[in-house]
N, C-alpha and C positions, 0 to 999 in steps of 0.2 A: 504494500500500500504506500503511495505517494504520500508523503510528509506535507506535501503543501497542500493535501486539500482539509490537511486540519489544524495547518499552525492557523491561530488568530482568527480560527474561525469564529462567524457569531450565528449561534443557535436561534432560529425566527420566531416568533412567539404570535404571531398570527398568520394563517395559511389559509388566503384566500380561495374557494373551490367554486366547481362546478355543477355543483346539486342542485338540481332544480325543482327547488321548494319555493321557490316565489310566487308570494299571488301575485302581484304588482309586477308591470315591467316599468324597469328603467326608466328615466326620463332620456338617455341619450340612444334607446334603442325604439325603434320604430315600426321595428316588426313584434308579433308575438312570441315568436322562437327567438333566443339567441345562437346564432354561429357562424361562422365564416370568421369575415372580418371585425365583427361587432364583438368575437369572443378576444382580439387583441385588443379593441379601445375598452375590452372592460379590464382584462390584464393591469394596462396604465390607470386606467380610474380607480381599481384597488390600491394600485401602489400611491399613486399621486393628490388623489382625494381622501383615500378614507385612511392611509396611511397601516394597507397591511404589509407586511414584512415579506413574502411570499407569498407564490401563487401555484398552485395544483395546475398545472397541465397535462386533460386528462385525453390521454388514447386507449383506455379502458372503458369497450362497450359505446363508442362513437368514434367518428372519422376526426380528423385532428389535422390541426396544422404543424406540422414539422418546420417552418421555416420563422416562427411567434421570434425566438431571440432578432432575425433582423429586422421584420417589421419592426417591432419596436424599436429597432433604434433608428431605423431611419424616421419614423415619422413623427417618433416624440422624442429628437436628439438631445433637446434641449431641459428635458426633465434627468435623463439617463445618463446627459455627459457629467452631471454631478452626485448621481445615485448609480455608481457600478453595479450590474447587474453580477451574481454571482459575489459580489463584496461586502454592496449596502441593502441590495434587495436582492432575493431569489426565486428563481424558475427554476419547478422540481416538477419532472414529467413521471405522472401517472404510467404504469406501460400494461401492455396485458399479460396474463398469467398464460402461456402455451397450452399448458394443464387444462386448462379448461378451456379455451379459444375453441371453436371449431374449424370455419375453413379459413379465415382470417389469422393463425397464430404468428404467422411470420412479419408482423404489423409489428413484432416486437425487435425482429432485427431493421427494419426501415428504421425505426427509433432510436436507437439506440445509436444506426448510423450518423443522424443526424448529430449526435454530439459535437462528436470532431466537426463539422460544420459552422454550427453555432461559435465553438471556438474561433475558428479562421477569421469570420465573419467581426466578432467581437474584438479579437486583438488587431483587428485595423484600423476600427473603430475610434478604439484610444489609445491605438500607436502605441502599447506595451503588451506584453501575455496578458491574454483574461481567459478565464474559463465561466461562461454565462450558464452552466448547464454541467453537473459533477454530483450529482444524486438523484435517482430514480426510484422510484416507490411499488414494490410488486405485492398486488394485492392478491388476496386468497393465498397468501403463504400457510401450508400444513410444515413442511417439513425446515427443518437448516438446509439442508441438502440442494434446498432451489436455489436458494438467496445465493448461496457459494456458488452454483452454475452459473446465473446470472453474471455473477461476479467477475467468472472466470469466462462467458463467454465472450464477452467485454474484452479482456484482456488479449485472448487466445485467439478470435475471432476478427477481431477489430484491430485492437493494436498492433497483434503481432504482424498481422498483414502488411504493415509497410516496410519489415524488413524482405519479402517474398518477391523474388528472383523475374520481372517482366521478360527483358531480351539479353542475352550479350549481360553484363554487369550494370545493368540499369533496375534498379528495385524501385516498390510502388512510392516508399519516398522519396524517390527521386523525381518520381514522376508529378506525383500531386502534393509530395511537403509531408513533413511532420503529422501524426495524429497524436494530436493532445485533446485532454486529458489522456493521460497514462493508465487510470484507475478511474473508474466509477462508487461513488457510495450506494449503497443499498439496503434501502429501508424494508422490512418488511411487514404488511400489514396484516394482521390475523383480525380473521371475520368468524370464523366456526367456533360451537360453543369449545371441543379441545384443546382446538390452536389458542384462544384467548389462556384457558383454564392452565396450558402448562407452556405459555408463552417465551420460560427460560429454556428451560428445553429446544425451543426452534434460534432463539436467540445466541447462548453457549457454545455450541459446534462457531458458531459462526465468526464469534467473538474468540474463539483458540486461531482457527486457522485462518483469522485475516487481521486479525490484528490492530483494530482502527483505536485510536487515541479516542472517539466521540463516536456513537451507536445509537440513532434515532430509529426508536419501532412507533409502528403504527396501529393503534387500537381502536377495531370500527364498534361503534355504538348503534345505530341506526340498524343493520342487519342481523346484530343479535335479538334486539327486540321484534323483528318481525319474524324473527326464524324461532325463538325460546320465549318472547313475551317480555314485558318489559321490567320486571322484578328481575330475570332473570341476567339481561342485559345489564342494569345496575351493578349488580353483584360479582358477577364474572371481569367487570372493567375492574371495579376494588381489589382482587383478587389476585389478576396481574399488574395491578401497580405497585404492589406491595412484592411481588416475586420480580419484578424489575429493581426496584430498590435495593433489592438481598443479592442481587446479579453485580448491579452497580459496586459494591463494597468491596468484592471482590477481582471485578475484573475494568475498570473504568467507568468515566461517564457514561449514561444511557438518559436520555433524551424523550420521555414518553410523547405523542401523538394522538389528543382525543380527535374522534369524529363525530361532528354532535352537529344535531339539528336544535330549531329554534323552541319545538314544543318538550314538553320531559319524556314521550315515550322514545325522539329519537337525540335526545340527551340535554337537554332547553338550557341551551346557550342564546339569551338573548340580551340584546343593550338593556331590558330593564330587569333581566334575571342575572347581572354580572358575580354581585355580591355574593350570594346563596350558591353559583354555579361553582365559587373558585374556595369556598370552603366543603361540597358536598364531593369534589373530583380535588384532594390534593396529589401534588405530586409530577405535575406538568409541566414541559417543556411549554410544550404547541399546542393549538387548537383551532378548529378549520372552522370559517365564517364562511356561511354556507349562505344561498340567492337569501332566502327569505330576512336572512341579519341584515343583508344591505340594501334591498331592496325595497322593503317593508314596513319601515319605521324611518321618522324623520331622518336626512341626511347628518344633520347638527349630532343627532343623540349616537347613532349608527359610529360617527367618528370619534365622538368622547368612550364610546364604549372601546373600541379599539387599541386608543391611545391607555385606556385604563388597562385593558389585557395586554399591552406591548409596555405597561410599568410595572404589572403584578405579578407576571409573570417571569419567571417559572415561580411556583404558589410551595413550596415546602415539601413535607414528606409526606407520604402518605401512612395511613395507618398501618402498625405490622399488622399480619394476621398470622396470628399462631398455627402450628399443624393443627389442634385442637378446634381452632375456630374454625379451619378450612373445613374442615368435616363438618362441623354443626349448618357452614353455608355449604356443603355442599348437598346436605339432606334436605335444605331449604329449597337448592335451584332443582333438584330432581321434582320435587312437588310441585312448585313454580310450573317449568317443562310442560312434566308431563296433562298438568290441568287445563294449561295452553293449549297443548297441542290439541286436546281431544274437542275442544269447544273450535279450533280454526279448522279443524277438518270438517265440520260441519258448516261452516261458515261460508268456506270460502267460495263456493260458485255465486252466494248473493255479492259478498265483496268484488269479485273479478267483475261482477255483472256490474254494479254499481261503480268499480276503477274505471270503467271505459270514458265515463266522463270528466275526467281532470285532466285538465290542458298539458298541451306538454308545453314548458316553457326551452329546451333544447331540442337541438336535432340530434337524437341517440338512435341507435339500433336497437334492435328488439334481440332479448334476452333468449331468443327461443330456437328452436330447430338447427338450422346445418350453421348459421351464425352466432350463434352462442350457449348461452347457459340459460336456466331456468332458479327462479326461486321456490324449491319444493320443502313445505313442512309436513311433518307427522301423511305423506304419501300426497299431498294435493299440491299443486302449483299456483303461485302468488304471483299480483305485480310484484315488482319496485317496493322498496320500507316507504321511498315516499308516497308512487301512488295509494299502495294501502293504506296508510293514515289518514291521507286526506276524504279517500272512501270513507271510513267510518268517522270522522269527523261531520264529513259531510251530513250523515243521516242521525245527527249528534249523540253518537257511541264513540266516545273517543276510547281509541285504542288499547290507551293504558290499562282498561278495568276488565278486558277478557281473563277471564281465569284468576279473576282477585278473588273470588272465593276462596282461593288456598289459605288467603290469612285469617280465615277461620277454624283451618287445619293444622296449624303450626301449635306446638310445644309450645311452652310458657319461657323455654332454653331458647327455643326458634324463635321466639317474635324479638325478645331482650337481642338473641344477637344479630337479628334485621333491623331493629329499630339504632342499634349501636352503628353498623356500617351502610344504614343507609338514612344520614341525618335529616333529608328533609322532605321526611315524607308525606308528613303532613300538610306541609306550605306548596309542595307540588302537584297533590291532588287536589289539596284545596281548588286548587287554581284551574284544575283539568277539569275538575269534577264540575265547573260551572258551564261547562260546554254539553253536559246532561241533557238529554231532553227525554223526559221518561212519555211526553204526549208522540214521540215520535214512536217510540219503544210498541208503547199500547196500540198505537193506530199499526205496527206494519203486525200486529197478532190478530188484532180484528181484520185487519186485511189479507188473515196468512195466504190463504187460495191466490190472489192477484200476485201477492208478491214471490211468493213461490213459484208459480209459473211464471214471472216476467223474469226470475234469475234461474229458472231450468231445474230446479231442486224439489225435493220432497217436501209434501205442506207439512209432513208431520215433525218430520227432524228439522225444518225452520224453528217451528212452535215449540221442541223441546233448546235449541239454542238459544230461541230468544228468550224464554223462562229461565234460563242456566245464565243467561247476563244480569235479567232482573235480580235472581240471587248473589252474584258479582257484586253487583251496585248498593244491596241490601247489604251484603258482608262489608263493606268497605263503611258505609255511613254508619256501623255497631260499633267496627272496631274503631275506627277514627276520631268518632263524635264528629261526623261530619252530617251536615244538608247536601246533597246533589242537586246540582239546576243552576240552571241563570238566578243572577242577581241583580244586577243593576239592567240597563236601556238596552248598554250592545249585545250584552250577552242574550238580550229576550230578540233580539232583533236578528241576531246571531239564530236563533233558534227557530224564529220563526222562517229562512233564507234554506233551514235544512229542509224543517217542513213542507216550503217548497217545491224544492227540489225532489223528494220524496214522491209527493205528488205529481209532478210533471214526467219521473222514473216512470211511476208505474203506467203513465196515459203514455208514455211514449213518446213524449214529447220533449225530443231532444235538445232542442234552442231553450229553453226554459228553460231547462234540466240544467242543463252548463251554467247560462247564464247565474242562477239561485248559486250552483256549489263554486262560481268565482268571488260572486256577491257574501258569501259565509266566511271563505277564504281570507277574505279582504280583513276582515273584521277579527278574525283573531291572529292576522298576519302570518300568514304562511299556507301553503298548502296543505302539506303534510308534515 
C-alpha cells in the first residue's frame, strides 16, 4: 500500500449520496428524475452550497458517468482551483459487486479504469500530482476475500499493465504514461444481517494483508430494516460499532460509515433530528446525507445541519457490548427477524402493488432479472428500502411498527437490555407513531374484498395481517405509554393525502393516486 494515500489524510465526515428519497426536486433541476449532467451540478452544489465533505459516486444498480472528476473541473474551475479534489473534498465511486451483477458485472472494471484517468486529467489541472479519485466502496461485501481481490485486481490488473511489453521494447507506459494511483482504498460495505453481525471478521483478513494506516467500513442501515425490520437494523449497526472499536485497539484507525435515511426506520438523520441522531449512533467517522436531507427542508437549516455534522463529528465511542450482552441482543434480533418476516410475507404483494406509485426521482435500473439483483425476505421479493417505506407511509402504516408486537414478547432481561442500547426509542416512535392512521387501517379491513383483489392476494391473509398490525400498534402504545395518530394540522392533513390516495388505489385511479402519495410525501419530507 502506497504511503501517500494516507499521510495527512483527512477523514470526511459528510458523504453526500444518491438515494432517492426526495419528495421535492431541487430548485436547480428541472426535470423530475435526476441524471446525466444535472447528477454533476448537484456533485458541486453538495460540495459548494451545502458544504458536504464528499460525494458517493454511484455505479451501483444505474448507469454512471465515469468522466464527473473532469467535468467538474472544467466547469466549476473556479470553486475547485481552491478546494483540491481528493485533498479538501472527495469523490468516492460506489462500484458494483460482480457477485451479484448479472450481465453488466464488468461495469466494475470500466471503473475502476477510469481512475488512472481522473488522475491524468487532475494533475494538469493544477500542474502538480493529484489523485481526484483513491477509494472505492464495494457494497454487498460477505466475505474479506472480495475487498482483497478488488484490491488486488487494481493492482495486478490495472497497474501492472503498464509495465506489459507493446512492440520491440516499447511498454504501455511508454505509450500512454504512468498509471497513478499505484493503490486503490477499499471500503467495504456490509448490508446482510451476518456480514453487519461479524463485521471484524470481513474486516481483519483484510487489515493483516494490506496493511492501511486508516480502514473506513461501511455500514448500511436502510436494507437491514427492510430485509430484518427495523429493531433489528438498530441493533445489528450497535453491535458492529462496538466490534469495530475492539478491531481498532488492536490493529489501527477504523473509520465507521452510517447509511441513514431521513425517517428512523431507515436510520433518521435529519437537520432537525441532528442532536438525538449523534448521541443514539456513537462512534462515527461519516454519514451519508441522502436526497431527502437536502432536498426537503429549508436550504439555510439543510446547511447548519451539515456544518454541525462536519464539527461533531467523528461523535466518541460507542458503547462496548459485552459477549454477554451480545447474546441477550442476539435472542432479541432472532425474535425481532423472525416476527418481521412472517407478517412481510404476507404483506408484500399489497406493498409491491401499492410501490408502483412512488416516483422515481433517479434514473436506476431495475433490480430484477438478467440485470441485477432482487430484494427477497422471508421467500417474497420487495422494492427498494426506499420504495417500500414510502408505500407504507403512504397508506399511513409506517414501517417501523411491522412486527413490534415482539416487545411484548421480550424478557424483562430483553427489554432492560433494548431499552439500554437503543436510547431513543421512545422520542422516535413518538415521532413515527404520528404518521398513524388507524381510519386508514379500518377502512382497507372493511374494504378487504377491493383491496385484496386490487393487490392480487388473499382476502383472508390480508384481514389476518392487517389485524397482526393493529396488535403491533396496540403493543407499542402498552409498552411505550404512547397515543398513535396525528397531532397537530400537518400530520391530520398528512393523513388525510394517504386517505386519499388509498382511495384513488383502489378506483384505479392512477393521476390521483400519485399525485395524494407526492402531496403526503411533501409533508413529512421524504419519500421513504
Amino acid at each position: 500500500m502506497s504511503d501517500s494515500l494516507d499521510k495527512n489524510r483527512i477523514i470526511p465526515n459528510t458523504m453526500s449520496t444518491q438515494h432517492p428519497d426526495n419528495a421535492s426536486n431541487p430548485e436547480w433541476n428541472k426535470e423530475d428524475v435526476i441524471n446525466g449532467n444535472a447528477e454533476v451540478l448537484e456533485a458541486y452544489y453538495a460540495y459548494s452550497t451545502l458544504g458536504c465533505q464528499e460525494v458517493m459516486w454511484d455505479s451501483e444498480g444505474k448507469d454512471t458517468d465515469t468522466r464527473v472528476s473532469r467535468k467538474l473541473l472544467q466547469k466549476y474551475w473556479e470553486y475547485f482551483a481552491s478546494h483540491t479534489i481528493g485533498e479538501d473534498v472527495f469523490l468516492t465511486y460506489r462500484i458494483p459487486n460482480p457477485k451479484i451483477e448479472g450481465a453488466e458485472k464488468k461495469i466494475i472494471v470500466e471503473t475502476l479504469q477510469n481512475i488512472p484517468v481522473a488522475s491524468d486529467v487532475a494533475s494538469m489541472a493544477y500542474k502538480r500530482e493529484i489523485t481526484p479519485i483513491f477509494e472505492v466502496i464495494l457494497p454487498f461485501t460477505t466475505e474479506a476475500k472480495e475487498v482483497i481481490m478488488l484490491f488486488n485486481y487494481y493492482k495486478k490488473a490495472i497497474v501492472a499493465a503498464e509495465d506489459a511489453s507493446l512492440y520491440e521494447s516499447t511498454t504501455v507506459k511508454d505509450w500512454i504514461g504512468n498509471i497513478k494511483p499505484k493503490a486503490i482504498k477499499v471500503i467495504p460495505l456490509v448490508e446482510d444481517f451476518d456480514s453487519i453481525l461479524h463485521v471484524d471478521n470481513i474486516v481483519l483478513p483484510y487489515l493483516k494483508a494490506i496493511k492501511p494506516k486508516q480502514q473506513r467500513v461501511f455500514i448500511a442501515r436502510s436494507d437491514p430494516a427492510l430485509n430484518y425490520g427495523y429493531i433489528c437494523a438498530i441493533l445489528l449497526t450497535k453491535i458492529a460499532l462496538s466490534k469495530l472499536k475492539a478491531l481498532e485497539k488492536q490493529h489501527g484507525e477504523i473509520h465507521p460509515i452510517l447509511g441513514v435515511g431521513s425517517k428512523p426506520f431507515r436510520g433518521h438523520l435529519s437537520p432537525d433530528n441532528i442532536d438525538n441522531f449523534l448521541e443514539e449512533y456513537k462512534g462515527l467517522s461519516t454519514v451519508t446525507i441522502q436526497s431527502a436531507f437536502r432536498y426537503d427542508y429549508p436550504t439555510e437549516q439543510v446547511k447548519e445541519g451539515i456544518q454541525s455534522l462536519n464539527q461533531r463529528l467523528p461523535n466518541g465511542n460507542p458503547e462496548t457490548i459485552s459477549p454477554e450482552e451480545e447474546e441477550n441482543l442476539l435472542g432479541i434480533l432472532h425474535k425481532c427477524r423472525l416476527q418481521y418476516e412472517r407478517q412481510i410475507e404476507v404483506l408484500a404483494p399489497f406493498i409491491n402493488s401499492v410501490a408502483a406509485y412512488v416516483p422515481q426521482r433517479r434514473a436506476r435500473k431495475l433490480h430484477i432479472g438478467l440485470f441485477g439483483y432482487s430484494r427477497c425476505v422471508a421467500g417474497v421479493c420487495l422494492p427498494r428500502a426506499i420504495s417500500f417505506a414510502a408505500a407504507l407511509y403512504s397508506i399511513g402504516l409506517p414501517p417501523e411498527f411491522i412486527g413490534m408486537k415482539v416487545l411484548g414478547m421480550l424478557t424483562d432481561k430483553e427489554w432492560s437490555t433494548l431499552s439500554k442500547h437503543y436510547l431513543k426509542i421512545n422520542s422516535d416512535i413518538k415521532l413515527i407513531g404520528e404518521y398513524v392512521s388507524m381510519n386508514n387501517i379500518n377502512m382497507l379491513l372493511e374494504m378487504s374484498r377491493t383491496t385484496a383483489k386490487r393487490a392480487g392476494m388473499n382476502e383472508e391473509k390480508l384481514r389476518e395481517a392487517l389485524a397482526s398490525i393493529v396488535e403491533d400498534l396496540n403493543i407499542v402504545e402498552e409498552k411505550l405509554s404512547l397515543t398513535l395518530g396525528p397531532k397537530d394540522i400537518a400530520q391530520r392533513k398528512h393523513e388525510n393525502f394517504t386517505n386519499n390516495f388509498l382511495l384513488s388505489y383502489l378506483q384505479k385511479q392512477d393521476a390521483e393516486a400519485k399525485t395524494a402519495l407526492v402531496e403526503s410525501a411533501k409533508l413529512r419530507k421524504c419519500l421513504g
